[in-house]
C-alpha positions, -999 to 999 in steps of 0.1 A, spaced: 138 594 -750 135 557 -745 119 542 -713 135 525 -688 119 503 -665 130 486 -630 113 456 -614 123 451 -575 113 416 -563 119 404 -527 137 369 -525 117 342 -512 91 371 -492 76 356 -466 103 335 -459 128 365 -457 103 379 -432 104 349 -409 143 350 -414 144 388 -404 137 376 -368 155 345 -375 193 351 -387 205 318 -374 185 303 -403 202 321 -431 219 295 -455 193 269 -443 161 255 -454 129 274 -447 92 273 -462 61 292 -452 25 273 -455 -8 286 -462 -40 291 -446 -43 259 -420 -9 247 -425 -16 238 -459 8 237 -487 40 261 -492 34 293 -506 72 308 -500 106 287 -503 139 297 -497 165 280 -528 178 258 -501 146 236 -497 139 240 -536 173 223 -540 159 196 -518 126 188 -539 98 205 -523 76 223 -547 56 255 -547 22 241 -533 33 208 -522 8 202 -493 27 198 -460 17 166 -450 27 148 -482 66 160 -477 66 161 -436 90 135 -439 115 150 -465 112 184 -449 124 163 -409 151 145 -428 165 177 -438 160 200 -409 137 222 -428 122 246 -404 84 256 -412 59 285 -407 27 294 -406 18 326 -424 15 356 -408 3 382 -431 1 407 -406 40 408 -405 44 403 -442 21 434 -450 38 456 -432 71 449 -440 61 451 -478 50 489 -471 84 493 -457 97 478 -489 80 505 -511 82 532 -489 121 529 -499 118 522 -533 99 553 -536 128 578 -528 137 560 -562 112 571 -584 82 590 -583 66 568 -606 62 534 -590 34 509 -597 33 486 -568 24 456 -586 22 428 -556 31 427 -521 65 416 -530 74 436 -563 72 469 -584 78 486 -608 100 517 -611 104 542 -637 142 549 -641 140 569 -677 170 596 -680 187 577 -650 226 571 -660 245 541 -649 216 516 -647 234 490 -635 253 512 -608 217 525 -597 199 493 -594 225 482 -571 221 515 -549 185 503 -546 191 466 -540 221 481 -509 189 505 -498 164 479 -493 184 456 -479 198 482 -453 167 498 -446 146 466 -440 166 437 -441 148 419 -471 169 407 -498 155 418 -533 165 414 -570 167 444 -594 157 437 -632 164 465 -654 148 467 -689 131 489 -719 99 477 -707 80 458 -683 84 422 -702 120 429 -702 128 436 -666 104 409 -656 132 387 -674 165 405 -662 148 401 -630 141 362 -635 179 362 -647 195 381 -616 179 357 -592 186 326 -611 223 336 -618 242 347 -580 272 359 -605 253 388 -614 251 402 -574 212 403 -581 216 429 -606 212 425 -643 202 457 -674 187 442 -705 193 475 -725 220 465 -749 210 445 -780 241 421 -775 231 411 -739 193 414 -749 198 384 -774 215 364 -758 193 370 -729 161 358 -746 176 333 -764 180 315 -728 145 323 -717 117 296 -726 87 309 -735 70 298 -704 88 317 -682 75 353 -697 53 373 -679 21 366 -686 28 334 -709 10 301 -686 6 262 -694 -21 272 -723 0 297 -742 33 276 -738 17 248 -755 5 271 -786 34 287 -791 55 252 -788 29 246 -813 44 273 -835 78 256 -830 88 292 -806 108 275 -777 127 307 -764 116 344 -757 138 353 -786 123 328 -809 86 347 -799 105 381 -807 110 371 -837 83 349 -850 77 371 -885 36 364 -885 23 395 -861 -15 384 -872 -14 350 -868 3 358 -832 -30 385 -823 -53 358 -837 -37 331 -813 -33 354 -781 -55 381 -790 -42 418 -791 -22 411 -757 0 387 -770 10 410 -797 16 433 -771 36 410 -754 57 406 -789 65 442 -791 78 444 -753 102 419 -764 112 438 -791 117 469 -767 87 488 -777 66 498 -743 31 483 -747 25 481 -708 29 512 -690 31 516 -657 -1 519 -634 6 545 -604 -27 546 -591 -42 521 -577 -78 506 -589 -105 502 -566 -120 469 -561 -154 461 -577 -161 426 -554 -142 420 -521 -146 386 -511 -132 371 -477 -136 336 -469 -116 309 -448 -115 271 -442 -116 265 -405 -91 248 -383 -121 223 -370 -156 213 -385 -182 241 -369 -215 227 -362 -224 260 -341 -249 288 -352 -228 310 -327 -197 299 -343 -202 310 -377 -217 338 -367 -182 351 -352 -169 336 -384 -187 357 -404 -188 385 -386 -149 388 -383 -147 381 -423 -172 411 -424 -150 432 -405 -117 427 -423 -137 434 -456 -149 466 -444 -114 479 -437 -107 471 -473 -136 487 -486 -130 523 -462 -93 520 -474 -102 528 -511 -133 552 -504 -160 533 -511 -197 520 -503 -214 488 -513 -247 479 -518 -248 439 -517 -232 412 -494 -233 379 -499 -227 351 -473 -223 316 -482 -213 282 -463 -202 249 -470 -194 214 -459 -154 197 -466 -162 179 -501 -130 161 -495 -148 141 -466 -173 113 -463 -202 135 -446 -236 147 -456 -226 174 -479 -239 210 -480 -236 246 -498 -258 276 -494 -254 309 -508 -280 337 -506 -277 377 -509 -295 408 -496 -293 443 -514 -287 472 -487 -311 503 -482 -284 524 -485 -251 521 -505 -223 514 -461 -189 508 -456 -200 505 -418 -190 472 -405 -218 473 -377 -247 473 -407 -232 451 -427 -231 426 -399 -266 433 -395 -271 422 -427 -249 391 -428 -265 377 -398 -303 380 -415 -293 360 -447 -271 336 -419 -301 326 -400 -321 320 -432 -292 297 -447 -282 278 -411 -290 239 -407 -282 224 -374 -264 192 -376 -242 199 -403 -206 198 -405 -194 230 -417 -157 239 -430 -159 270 -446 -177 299 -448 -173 339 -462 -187 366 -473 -189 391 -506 -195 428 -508 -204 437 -546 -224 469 -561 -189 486 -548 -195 525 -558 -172 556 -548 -178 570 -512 -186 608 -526 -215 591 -552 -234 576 -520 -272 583 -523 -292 582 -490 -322 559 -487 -357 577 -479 -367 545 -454 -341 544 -436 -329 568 -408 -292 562 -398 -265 587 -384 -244 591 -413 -219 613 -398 -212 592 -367 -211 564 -383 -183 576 -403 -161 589 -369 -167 557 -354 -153 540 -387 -126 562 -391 -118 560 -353 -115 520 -352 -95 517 -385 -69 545 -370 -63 518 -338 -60 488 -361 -37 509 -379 -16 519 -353 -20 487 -330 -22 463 -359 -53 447 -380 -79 435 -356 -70 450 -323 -102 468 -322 -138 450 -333 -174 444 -326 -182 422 -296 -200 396 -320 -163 387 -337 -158 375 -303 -128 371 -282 -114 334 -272 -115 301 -281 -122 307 -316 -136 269 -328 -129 283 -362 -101 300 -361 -72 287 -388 -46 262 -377 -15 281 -372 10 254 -357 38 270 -365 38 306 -358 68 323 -349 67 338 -314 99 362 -320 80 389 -330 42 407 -321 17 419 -352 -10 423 -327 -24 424 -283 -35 390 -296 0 378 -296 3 394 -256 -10 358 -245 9 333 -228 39 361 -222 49 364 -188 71 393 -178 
């Protein structure tokens, strides 16, 4: 039996998310920055039909983005998290394979399911009931190919946000529209090779008759990539999820910190969210790094240190590797610098269940893991950083990211309880 593939992508995510609380800006032009207010990360098609790009920097298309009433947020990935589980939490009543591939999209395996089309639009009606958020529905022999009927159903309204590439008449005519840059997988690099090999179109790369010279180009992938086209599965799908081998979490303040104290909240909230990452998947590490640095975009005395301390014993408590951050800290700290940026790494990541103890060090093991589990059940429930260590502070964050403009119709957190008055 031949596979059959899905992709489910939410429209525009994080602006649908914003819009969800929103409705009086359906139809109209909404973006969502980055971290700091930086540069857009999320468009609706109205202010893409206006000229803003993905990753314009704010400040540079303020005045486009007034002249056409665009209205702007700051990212909130509290929100956008969990209305992505909500997302998969329907699609999987769909499927019990599903390969959640980003925070916005995945992959379903429909194989032996009749009526594609029919079906993908019974899970584009779900979605959208269940959560609100808008989605596309690509439908394909493999993963290439509903990447593309995906890219198609969103480009094209007249196909309701549905289209099934499992027919050899609407395949070719399909690929024959699709330019080789917009494959999955194919960037700026590739493009230009394969342009080189005069293949302009998906279905020119289908057919390009040299297999060898292709795997010698782009390597055994990119013959991989060849055969997807060609409807042979090369990619299948991944249900379970791989544990991280590095988790890095780093930030550019709002402001310039010239504080010991406030990098050490810094760091020690960057710590913390890092640790819930690390206790989600099971695991230990046995290495942090911490590292700091100066705005190279400004004309100040410029500074970067970086240093790393191996642990006695493999922790995934957040309290020790605090501890730990704050010794390499104090050895990297100069007063009278202007610091922008700092973060942290945990790296020698192993499996919980493969933890071996250190003879020179005497810690409570088995409280230290109720504690654990005890705090990440409250951020859980009450949302991601309700409850910390005292040393991640509480007010007045000098810091903390520039978040001009939040929404305030919705709460991901008791942080968001201030300034409401009942």
């Amino acid at each position: 039996m031949n596979k059959v593939f899905a992709l489910v992508d939410c429209n525009a995510f994080f602006c649908s998310c914003e819009i969800l609380f929103r409705p009086d800006l359906i139809g109209k032009p909404v973006g969502v920055l980055s971290n700091n207010d930086g540069c857009f990360v999320s468009r609706t098609k109205e202010l893409k039909k206006i000229g803003v790009k993905m990753g314009d920097p704010y400040f540079k298309v303020k005045d486009l983005c007034k002249k056409h009433n665009v209205t702007v947020f700051s990212s909130n990935f509290s929100l956008y998290t969990n209305l992505s589980d909500r997302v998969m939490a329907v699609l999987s009543q769909f499927s019990p394979l599903m390969e959640v591939y980003s925070v916005d999209e995945a992959f379903l395996d429909l194989t032996g399911q009749s009526d594609l089309r029919n079906f993908g639009a019974k899970i584009k009606r779900a979605v959208e009931r269940n959560t609100g958020i808008p989605v596309g529905v690509g439908i394909g022999s493999t993963k290439t190919l509903a990447k593309i009927a995906n890219h198609i159903a969103k480009k094209y309204p007249a196909y309701n946000g549905v289209v099934e590439l499992t027919h050899k008449d609407n395949l070719d005519k399909a690929l024959s529209h699709i330019k080789v840059n917009d494959i999955w997988g194919v960037g700026k690099a590739s493009t230009h090779k394969l342009h080189s090999l005069k293949i302009y179109t998906a279905k020119d790369y289908r057919d390009y008759k040299n297999d060898r010279l292709i795997k010698k180009i782009f390597t055994k992938v990119g013959l991989q990539r060849k055969d997807e086209l060609s409807g042979v599965s090369r990619f299948p799908l991944e249900v379970t999820t791989k544990k991280k081998k590095e988790i890095i979490c780093s930030r550019t303040f709002g402001a310039p910190v010239f504080t010991k104290e406030s990098l050490k909240e810094s760091v020690a909230n960057y710590v913390s969210s890092a640790c819930e990452k690390l206790r989600k998947q099971s695991s230990v590490c046995g290495e942090i790094t911490v590292f700091m640095r100066t705005s190279p975009f400004k004309s100040v005395s410029q500074y970067y240190a970086m240093d790393s301390i191996k642990l006695l014993s493999h922790s995934c408590d957040t309290r020790v590797l605090i501890k730990y951050a704050f010794i390499i800290l104090e050895d990297l700290y100069q007063s009278g610098i202007e610091y922008k940026k700092a973060g942290i790494k945990l790296s020698e990541i192993r499996d919980k269940s493969h933890t071996q103890l250190s003879l020179f060090e005497m810690t409570d093991f088995i409280s230290s893991d109720h504690l654990m589990k005890a705090m990440d059940r409250v951020n859980t429930r009450e949302g991601s950083g309700s409850l910390k260590t005292a040393v991640c502070g509480v007010t007045n964050k000098a810091w903390a990211m520039n978040r001009n403009h939040k929404s305030k119709r919705f709460l991901t957190g008791w942080n968001d309880l201030k300034g409401i008055s009942c």
